[in-house]
C-alpha positions as CSV (number, residue, x, y, z in Angstrom):
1,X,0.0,0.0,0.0
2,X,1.1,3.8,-0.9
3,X,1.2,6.1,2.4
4,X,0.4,9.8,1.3
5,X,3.0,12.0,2.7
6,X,1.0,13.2,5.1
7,X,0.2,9.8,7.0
8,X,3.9,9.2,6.6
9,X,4.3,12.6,8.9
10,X,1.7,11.0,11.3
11,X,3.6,7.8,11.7
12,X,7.3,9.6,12.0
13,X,5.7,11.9,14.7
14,X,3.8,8.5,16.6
15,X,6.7,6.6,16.2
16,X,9.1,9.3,18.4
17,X,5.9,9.5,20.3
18,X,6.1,5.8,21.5
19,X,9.9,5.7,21.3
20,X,9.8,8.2,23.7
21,X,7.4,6.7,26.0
22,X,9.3,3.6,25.6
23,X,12.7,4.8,27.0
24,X,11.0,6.7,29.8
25,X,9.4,3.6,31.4
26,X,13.0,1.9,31.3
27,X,16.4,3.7,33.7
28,X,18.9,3.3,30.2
29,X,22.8,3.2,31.3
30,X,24.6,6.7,30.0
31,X,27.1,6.4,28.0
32,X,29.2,8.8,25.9
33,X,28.0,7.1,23.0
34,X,23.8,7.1,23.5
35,X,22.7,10.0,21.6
36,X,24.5,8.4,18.6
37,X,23.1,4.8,19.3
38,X,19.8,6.9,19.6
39,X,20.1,8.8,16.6
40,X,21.2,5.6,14.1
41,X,17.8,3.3,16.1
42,X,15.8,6.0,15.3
43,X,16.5,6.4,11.4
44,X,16.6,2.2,10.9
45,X,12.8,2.3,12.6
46,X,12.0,5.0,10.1
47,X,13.6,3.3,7.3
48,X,12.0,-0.1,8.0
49,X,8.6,1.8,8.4
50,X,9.0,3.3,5.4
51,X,10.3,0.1,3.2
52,X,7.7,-2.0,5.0
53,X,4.8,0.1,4.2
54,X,5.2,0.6,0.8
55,X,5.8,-2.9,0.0
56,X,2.9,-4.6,2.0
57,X,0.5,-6.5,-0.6
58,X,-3.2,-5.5,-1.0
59,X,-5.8,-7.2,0.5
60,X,-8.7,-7.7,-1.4
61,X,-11.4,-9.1,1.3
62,X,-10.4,-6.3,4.2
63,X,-10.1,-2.5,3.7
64,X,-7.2,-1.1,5.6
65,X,-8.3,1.9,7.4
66,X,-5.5,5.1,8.9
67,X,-6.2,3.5,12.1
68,X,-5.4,0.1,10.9
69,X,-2.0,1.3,9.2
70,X,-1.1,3.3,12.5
71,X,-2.1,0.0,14.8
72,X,1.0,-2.1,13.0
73,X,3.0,0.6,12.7
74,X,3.2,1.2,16.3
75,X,3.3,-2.7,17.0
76,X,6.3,-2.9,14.6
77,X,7.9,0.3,16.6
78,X,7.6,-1.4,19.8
79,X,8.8,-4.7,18.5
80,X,11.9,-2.9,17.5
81,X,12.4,-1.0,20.3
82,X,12.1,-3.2,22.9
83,X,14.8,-5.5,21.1
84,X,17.3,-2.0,20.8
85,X,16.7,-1.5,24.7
86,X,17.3,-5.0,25.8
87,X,20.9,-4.3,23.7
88,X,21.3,-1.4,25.6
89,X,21.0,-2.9,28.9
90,X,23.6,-5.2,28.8
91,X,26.2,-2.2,27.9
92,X,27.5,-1.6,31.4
93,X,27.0,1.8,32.6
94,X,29.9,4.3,33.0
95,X,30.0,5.1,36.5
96,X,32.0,8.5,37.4
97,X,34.5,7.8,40.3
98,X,33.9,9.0,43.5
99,X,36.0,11.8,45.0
100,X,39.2,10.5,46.4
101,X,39.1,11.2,50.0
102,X,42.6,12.0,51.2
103,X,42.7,12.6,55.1
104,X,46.3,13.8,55.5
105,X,47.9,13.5,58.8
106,X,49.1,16.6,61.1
107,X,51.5,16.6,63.2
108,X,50.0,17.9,66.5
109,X,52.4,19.1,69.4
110,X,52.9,21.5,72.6
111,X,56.2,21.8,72.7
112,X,59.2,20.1,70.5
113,X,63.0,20.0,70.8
114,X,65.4,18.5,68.5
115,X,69.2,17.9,68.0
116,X,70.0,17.5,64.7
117,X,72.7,18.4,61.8
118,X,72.1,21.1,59.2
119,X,73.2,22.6,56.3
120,X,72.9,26.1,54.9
121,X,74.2,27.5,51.4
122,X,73.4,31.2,49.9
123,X,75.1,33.7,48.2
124,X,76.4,35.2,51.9
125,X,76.8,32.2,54.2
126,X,77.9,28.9,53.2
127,X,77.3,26.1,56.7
128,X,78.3,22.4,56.1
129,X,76.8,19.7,58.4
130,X,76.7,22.1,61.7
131,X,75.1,21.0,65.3
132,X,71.3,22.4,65.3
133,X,69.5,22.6,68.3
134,X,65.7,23.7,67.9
135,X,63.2,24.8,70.3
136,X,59.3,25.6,69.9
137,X,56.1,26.3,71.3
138,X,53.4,25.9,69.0
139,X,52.2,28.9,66.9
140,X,54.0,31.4,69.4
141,X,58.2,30.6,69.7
142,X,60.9,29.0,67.5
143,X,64.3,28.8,68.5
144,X,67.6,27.6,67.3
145,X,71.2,27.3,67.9
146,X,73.8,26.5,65.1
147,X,77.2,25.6,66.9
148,X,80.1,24.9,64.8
149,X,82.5,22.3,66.8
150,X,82.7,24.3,70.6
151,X,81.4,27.1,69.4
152,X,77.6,28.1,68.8
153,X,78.2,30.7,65.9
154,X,74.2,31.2,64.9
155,X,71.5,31.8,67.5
156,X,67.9,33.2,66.7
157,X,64.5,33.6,67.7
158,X,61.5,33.8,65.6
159,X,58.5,35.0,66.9
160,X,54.9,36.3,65.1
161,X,56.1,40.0,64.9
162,X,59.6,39.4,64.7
163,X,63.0,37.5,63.6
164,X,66.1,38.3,65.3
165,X,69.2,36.7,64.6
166,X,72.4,36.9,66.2
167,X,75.8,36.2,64.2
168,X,78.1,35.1,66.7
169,X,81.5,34.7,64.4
170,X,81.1,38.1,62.9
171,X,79.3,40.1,66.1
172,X,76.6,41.0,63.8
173,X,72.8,40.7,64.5
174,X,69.8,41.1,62.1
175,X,66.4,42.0,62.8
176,X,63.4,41.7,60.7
177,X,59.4,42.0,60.7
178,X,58.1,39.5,58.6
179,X,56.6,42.4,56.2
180,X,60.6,43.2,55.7
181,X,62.2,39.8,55.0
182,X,59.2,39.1,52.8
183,X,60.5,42.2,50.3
184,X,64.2,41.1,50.7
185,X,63.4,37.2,49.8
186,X,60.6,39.0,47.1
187,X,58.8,35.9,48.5
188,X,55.7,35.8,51.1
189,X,56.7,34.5,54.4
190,X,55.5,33.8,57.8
191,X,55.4,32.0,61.4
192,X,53.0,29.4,60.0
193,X,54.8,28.6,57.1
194,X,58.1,28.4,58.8
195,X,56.7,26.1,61.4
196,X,55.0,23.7,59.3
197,X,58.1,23.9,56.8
198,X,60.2,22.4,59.9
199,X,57.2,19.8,61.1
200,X,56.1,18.7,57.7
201,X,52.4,20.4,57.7
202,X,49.9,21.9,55.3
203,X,51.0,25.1,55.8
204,X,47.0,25.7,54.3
205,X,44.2,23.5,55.4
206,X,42.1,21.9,52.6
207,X,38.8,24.1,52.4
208,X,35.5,22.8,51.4
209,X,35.5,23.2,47.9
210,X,39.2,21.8,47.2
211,X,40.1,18.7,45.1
212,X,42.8,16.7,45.3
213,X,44.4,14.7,42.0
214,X,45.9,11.7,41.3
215,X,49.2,11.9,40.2
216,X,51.5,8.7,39.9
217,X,52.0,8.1,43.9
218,X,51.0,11.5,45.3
219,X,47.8,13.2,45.8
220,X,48.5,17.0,44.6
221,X,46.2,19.6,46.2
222,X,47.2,23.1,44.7
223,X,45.8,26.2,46.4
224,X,45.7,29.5,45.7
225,X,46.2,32.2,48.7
226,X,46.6,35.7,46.8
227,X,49.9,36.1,45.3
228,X,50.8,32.7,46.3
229,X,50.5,29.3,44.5
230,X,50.9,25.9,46.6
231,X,50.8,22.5,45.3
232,X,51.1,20.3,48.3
233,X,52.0,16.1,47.5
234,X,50.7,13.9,49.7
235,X,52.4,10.2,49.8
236,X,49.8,8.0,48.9
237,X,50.6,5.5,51.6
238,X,51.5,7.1,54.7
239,X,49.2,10.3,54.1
240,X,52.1,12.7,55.1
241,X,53.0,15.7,53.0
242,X,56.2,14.5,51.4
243,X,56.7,17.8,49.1
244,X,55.9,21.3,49.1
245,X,56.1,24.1,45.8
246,X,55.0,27.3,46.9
247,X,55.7,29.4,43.7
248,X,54.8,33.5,44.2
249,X,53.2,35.1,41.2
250,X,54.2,36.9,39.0
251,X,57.9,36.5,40.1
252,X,58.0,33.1,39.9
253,X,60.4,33.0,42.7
254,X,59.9,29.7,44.4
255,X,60.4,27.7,47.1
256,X,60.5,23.6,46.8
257,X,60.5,21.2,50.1
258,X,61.4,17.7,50.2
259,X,60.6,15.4,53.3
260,X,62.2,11.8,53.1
261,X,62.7,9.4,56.2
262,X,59.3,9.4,58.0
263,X,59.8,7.7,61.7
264,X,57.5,7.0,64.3
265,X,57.0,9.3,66.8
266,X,54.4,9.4,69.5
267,X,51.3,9.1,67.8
268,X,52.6,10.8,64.3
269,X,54.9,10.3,61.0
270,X,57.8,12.4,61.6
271,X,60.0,13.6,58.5
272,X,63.8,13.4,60.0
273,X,64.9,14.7,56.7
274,X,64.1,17.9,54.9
275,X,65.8,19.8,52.0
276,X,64.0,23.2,51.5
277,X,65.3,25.0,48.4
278,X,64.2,29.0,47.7
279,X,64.9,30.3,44.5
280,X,64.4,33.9,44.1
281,X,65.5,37.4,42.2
282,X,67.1,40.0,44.3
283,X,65.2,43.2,44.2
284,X,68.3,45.2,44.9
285,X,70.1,43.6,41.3
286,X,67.7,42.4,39.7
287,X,69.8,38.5,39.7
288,X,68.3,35.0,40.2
289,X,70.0,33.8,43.3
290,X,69.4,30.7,45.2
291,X,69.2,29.6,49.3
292,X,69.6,25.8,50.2
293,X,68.6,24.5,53.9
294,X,68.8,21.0,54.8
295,X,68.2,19.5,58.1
296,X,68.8,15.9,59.4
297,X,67.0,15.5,62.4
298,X,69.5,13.2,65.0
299,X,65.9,13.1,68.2
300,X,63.3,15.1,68.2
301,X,60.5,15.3,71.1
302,X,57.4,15.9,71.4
303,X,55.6,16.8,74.7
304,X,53.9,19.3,77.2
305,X,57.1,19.9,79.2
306,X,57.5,24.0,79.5
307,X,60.8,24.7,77.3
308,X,63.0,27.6,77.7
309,X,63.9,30.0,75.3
310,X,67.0,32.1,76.1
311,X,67.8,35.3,74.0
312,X,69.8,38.3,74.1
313,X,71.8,40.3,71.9
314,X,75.4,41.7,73.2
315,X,75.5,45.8,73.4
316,X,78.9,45.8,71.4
317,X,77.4,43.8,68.4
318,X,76.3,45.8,65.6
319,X,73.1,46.0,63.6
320,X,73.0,44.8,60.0
């Protein structure tokens, strides 16, 4: 029988009518590929409509009415349809993964003490595996002692406000604000950062809306605190920070921290080793210079014992 055109546009709009109300009764998997499985289904059911109903013989006993034409040509549709579903249903759905959820570990502490060895290279001082005794209470005191066979040749203090440091060897002391050695390093720095530089912390909690990514054995998180870019790599077994890139924009001058030899201690994973590199341009002449600090931590403590913090400047020593 020969459909008019315009029964044809009835059955093309019935047919995405049903098709329609098909896949709503049935939960179809996505996939990237469905609105191209969708499209090609749809155009075979229209073509097979088409072919079918032009080529179906006359009967000569029964008139076929609209009705009757419409009547197969949805049972057809369904037919069809209901064999493309089933296909689709065994195509196993892509399922998005979850959020990793990376709880990092911080250490937590009253007071700590450590003996340890370190070494400091820049373009004015040049220390090679000195004694290093450290002090600090938590968010309020750091102090350190560099001694150099009998002699203790660095000592310094470094508060919120302030940093004072007292060169032994040359009778020198410096004394900053935090505002001030900020614009001679060209680099944003603080008590917090210094702190959890020397305990291996975030130096910036993860907020709310934060992601961490996979990247080969690390979880990255980078953050963005004005100026300041951090990218912080979490080991993806022990859940420690194990290196730190704090770059300042639009200088670019960086600093980069390594941690390496995590041991038990008290309740935490403490890094014993840490190599903190700052690479930077000198405001004054304008040249890329760079400062290398490593520390090898020999004991370290952590406890609620009241530490001392003994500091004082000599009146003869001059101001640099």
């Amino acid at each position: 029988m020969k459909l008019k055109v315009p029964l044809v546009n009835v059955v093309v709009v019935e047919v995405h009518r049903v098709s329609s109300g098909c896949l709503r009764t049935q939960k179809r998997p996505t996939s990237p590929n469905t609105p191209w499985n969708s499209l090609l289904t749809f155009s075979t059911i229209i073509l097979i409509l088409l072919f079918s109903a032009c080529q179906r013989p006359r009967q000569k006993n029964k008139t076929e009415t609209p009705a009757d034409t419409l009547a197969a040509v949805v049972k057809d549709t369904v037919s069809v349809l209901e064999k493309d579903t089933t296909a689709l249903a065994a195509i196993p759905p892509v399922i998005e993964p979850e959020e990793t959820k990376v709880n990092v570990e911080m250490v937590d502490f009253k007071y700590l003490s450590a003996k340890s060895k370190v070494s400091f290279k820049s373009k004015d001082q040049d220390i090679d595996n000195a004694n290093i005794n450290i002090r600090m209470r938590k968010d309020s005191v750091l102090w350190l002692s560099i001694v150099a066979g009998p002699i203790e040749v660095v000592r310094g203090l470094i508060t919120r406000d302030s940093i004072l440091i007292v060169d032994r060897y040359h009778k020198e002391y410096y004394q900053y604000d935090f505002n001030t050695l900020s614009q001679k390093f060209n680099f944003q720095l603080s008590f917090d950062l210094i702190q959890s530089i020397l305990v291996g912390n975030m130096p910036i909690p993860k907020k709310e809306n934060q992601r961490f990514k996979k990247e080969n054995d690390y979880f990255m998180l980078r953050q963005q605190e004005g100026k300041i870019m951090l990218e912080s790599y979490i080991g993806e077994q022990n859940r420690r920070l194990k290196k730190l890139l704090v770059t300042e924009q639009p200088t670019k001058n960086s600093l980069t921290l390594d941690y390496d030899d995590f041991t038990q201690l008290n309740n935490y994973l403490f890094p014993y080793t840490s190599l903190i590199q700052l690479d930077y341009q000198s405001e004054k002449d304008k040249l890329q210079y760079q400062t290398v600090f490593r520390i090898k931590h020999q004991k370290v403590e952590l406890s609620e014992k009241t530490l001392s913090f003994p500091f004082s400047v000599p009146p003869k020593y001059e101001r640099k």
